[in-house]
N, C-alpha and C positions, 0 to 999 in steps of 0.2 A: 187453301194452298199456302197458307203461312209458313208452314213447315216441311214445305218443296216446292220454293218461289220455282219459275220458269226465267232464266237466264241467258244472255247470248242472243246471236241470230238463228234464228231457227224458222223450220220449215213447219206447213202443214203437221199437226200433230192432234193427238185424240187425251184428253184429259177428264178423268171425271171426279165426283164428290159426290160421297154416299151421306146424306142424312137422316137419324130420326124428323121425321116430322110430327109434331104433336097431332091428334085427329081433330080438336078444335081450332087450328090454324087454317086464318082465312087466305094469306097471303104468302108469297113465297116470292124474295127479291134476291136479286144476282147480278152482279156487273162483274168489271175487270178494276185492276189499279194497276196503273203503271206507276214504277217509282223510278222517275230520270228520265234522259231523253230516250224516244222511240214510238215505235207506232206497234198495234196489238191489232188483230181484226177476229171475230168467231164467228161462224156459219155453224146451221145445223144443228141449233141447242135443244134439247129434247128433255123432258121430265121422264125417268120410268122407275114406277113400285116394281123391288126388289125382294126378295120373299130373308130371312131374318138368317140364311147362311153367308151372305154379304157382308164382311163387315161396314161399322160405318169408316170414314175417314178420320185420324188422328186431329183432333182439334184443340187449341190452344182457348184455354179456358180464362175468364175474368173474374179477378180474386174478389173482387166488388164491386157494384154497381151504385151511387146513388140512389133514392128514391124517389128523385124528384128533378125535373129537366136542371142543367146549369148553363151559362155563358151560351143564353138565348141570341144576346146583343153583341155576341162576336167580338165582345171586347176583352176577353179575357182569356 
């Protein structure tokens, strides 16, 4: 949702995110970010396979990764 933050006071609304998922992925994680003050709440989260006319959602790609964990010790 990087590239259609949800904004304002808003009501009940339905938001979704289409991904590939690799077939040897064991896990699949998901939360919210709020950035600033406010409160967020979601009911209702559901996983469903999608057959390949879906597109996936527009995602903002990482031009590099490390290979190796860094600023374990939150120091830096």
């Amino acid at each position: 949702m990087m590239n259609r933050p949800i904004t304002g006071t808003n009501g009940w609304n339905h938001f979704s995110v289409v991904l590939d998922v690799p077939v040897k992925s064991e896990v699949i994680a998901f939360g919210i970010l709020l950035q600033g003050p406010g409160q967020i709440w979601m009911d209702e989260l559901s996983f469903k396979i999608v057959d390949e006319s879906v597109p996936v959602t527009e995602q903002n790609t990482v031009d590099h990764l490390v290979d190796e964990p860094v600023n374990l010790n939150f120091e830096g």
